[in-house]
C-alpha positions in Angstrom: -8.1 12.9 7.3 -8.8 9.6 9.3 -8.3 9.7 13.5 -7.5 6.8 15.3 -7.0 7.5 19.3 -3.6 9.3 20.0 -2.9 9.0 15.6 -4.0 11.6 13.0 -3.6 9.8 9.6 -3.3 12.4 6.2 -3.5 10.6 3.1 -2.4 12.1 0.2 -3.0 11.2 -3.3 0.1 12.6 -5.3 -0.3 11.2 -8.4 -3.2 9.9 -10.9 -1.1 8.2 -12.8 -1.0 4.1 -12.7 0.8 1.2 -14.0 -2.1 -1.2 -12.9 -5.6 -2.0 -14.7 -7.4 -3.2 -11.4 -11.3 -3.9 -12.5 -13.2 -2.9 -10.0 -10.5 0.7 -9.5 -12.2 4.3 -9.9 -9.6 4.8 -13.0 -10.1 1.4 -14.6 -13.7 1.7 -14.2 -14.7 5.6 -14.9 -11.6 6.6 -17.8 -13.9 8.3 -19.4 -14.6 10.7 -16.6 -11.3 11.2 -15.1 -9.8 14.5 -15.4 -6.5 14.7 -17.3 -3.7 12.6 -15.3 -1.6 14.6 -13.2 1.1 14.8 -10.7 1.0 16.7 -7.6 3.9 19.5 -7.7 6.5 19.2 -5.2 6.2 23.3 -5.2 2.5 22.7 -3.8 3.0 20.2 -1.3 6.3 21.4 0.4 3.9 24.5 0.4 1.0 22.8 2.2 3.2 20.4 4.8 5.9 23.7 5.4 3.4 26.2 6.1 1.4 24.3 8.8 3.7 22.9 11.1 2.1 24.1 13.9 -1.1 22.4 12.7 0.6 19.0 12.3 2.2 19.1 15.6 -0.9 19.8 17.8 -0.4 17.8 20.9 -3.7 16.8 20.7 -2.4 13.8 18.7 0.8 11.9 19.6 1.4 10.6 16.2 0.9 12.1 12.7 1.3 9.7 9.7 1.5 10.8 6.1 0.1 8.5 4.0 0.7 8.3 0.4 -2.6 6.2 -0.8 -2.7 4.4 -3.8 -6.5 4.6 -4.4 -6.1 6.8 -7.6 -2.9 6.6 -8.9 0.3 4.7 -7.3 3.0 6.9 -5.6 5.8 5.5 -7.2 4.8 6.6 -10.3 6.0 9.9 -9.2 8.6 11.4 -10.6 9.7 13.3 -8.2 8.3 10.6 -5.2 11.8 11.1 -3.4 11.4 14.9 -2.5 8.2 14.3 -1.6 9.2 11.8 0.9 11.6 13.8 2.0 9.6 16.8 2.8 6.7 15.1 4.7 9.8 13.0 6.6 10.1 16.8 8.2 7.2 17.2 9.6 5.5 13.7 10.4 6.6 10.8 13.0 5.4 8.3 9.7 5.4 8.3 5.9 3.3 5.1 4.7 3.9 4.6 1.2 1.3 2.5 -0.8 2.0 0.7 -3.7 1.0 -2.5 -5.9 4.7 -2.8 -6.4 5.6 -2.8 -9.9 7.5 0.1 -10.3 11.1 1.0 -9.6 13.3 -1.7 -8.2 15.3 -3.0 -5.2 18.0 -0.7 -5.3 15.7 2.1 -5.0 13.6 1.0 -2.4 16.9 0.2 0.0 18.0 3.8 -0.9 14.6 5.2 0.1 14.5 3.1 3.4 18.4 3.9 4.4 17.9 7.4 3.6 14.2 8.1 5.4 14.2 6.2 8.9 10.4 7.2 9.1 9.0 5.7 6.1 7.6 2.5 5.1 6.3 1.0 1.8 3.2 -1.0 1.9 2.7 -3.6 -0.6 -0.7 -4.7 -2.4 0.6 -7.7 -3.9 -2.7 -10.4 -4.7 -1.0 -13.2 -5.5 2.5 -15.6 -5.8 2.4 -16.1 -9.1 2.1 -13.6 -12.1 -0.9 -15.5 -13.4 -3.1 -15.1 -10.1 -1.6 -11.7 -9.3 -2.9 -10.1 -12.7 -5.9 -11.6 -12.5 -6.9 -8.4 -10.4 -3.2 -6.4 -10.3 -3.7 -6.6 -14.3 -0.4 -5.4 -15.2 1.8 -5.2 -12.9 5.3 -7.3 -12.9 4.5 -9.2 -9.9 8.4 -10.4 -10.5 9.8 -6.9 -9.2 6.6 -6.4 -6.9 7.7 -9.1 -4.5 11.6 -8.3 -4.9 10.5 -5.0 -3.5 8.8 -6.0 -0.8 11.4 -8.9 0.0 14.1 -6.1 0.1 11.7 -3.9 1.6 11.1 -6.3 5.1 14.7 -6.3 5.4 14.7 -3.0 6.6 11.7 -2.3 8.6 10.7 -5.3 11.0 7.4 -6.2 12.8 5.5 -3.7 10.5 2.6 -4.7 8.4 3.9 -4.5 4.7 1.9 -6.6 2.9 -1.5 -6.0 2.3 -3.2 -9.0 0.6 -6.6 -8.7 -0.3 -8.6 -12.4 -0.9 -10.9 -13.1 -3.9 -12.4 -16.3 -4.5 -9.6 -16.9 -7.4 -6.7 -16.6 -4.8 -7.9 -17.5 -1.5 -6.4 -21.0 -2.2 -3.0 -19.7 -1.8 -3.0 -18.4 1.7 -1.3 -21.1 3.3 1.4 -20.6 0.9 1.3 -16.9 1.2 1.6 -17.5 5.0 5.0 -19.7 4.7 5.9 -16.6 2.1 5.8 -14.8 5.2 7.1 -16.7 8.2 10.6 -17.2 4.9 10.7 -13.7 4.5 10.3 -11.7 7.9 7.3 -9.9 6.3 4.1 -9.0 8.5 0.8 -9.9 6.6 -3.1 -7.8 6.5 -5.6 -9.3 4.8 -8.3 -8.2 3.4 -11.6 -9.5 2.4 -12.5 -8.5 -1.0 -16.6 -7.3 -0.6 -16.7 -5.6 -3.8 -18.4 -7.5 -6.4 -14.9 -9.0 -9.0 -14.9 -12.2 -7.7 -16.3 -11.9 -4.2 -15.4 -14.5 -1.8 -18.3 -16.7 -1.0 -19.3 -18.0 2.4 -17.8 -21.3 2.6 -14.1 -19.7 1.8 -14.6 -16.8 3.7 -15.0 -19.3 6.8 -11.9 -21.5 5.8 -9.9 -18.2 5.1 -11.0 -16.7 8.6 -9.9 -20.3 10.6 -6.4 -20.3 8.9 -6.1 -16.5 9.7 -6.8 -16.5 13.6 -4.7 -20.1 14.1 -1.6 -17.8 12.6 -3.0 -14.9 14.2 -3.0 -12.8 11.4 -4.9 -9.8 11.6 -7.7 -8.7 8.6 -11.1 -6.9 7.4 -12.9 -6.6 4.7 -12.5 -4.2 2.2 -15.1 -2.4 0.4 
């Protein structure tokens, strides 16, 4: 559970399964020692949100977000992602939805977006091409993960939906990733790789942070 002023953010990992091979990821990194991949059941978590509504709608916080975190497994890989969007769409002002955006397809996420006027998907999409994209987002069809997140921003505007993390093989495309952008209606959050794959090095890290305040383009670095 994460605070931020008047927001209480719940993530919510509901699902260990992945479509991605990301090298410096928990499950790419530690197979050996994960425990057998599972989904959450919808049982369980209609259970948990259901039963503590009270909890979730404490005024001490104006705004509770359910977020459905990528960091183990994507949420899309879900089978049954759409009841659980639905449930949490109950209870919480916000469902985030985080994905590397490989999975399903445009049809689906316009049905998800007409149908649940509280959530929003969040892309992590590391590149324009497929080459430089699954150099870290090893595969993932970065085809369907941009035509997501295209149809995506046509549906939920001025809200940060792509979330583009910089290595030193990809930081050359952010001027290009910025026109991406501005073409597209989609808002942009960078982030910094500081894990070890490819590390940004000082020099780039000072171009990258020029470009990003002259389009005043918010980001941080990710660790």
């Amino acid at each position: 559970m994460a605070f931020s002023g008047g927001t209480c953010v719940l993530n919510f990992e509901v699902t260990s399964y992945c479509n991605a091979d990301c090298p410096s990821c928990f499950r790419t990194r530690e197979k050996e020692n994960l425990l057998p991949y599972k989904h959450l059941k919808v049982e369980d978590f209609e259970f948990l949100i259901l039963h503590n509504i009270k909890f979730f709608k404490n005024n001490q916080y104006e705004n509770w977000i359910a977020k459905f975190c990528g960091e183990i497994g994507d949420p899309l890989l879900h089978p049954n992602i759409e009841q659980l969007i639905m449930i949490a769409e109950k209870v919480f002002d916000n469902v985030e939805i985080f994905t590397n955006g490989g999975i399903r397809n445009a049809k689906w996420i316009k049905k998800i977006l007409f149908l649940c006027n509280k959530t929003i998907f969040i892309f992590g999409i590391d590149g324009l091409t497929d080459e430089i994209n699954q150099k870290y987002r090893v595969n993932v069809r970065t085809d369907i993960a941009l035509k997501n997140m295209i149809e995506s921003a046509k549906y939920r505007f001025n809200q940060i939906n792509w979330h583009y993390t910089i290595f030193n093989h990809n930081y050359h495309e952010l001027p290009d990733v910025i026109k991406f952008t501005k073409k597209y209606n989609l808002t942009l959050l960078c982030r910094f790789n500081g894990r070890e794959f490819n590390k940004l090095d000082d020099e780039n890290i000072f171009k990258c942070e020029n470009l990003l305040k002259k389009n005043n383009i918010e980001y941080y670095v990710c660790r």
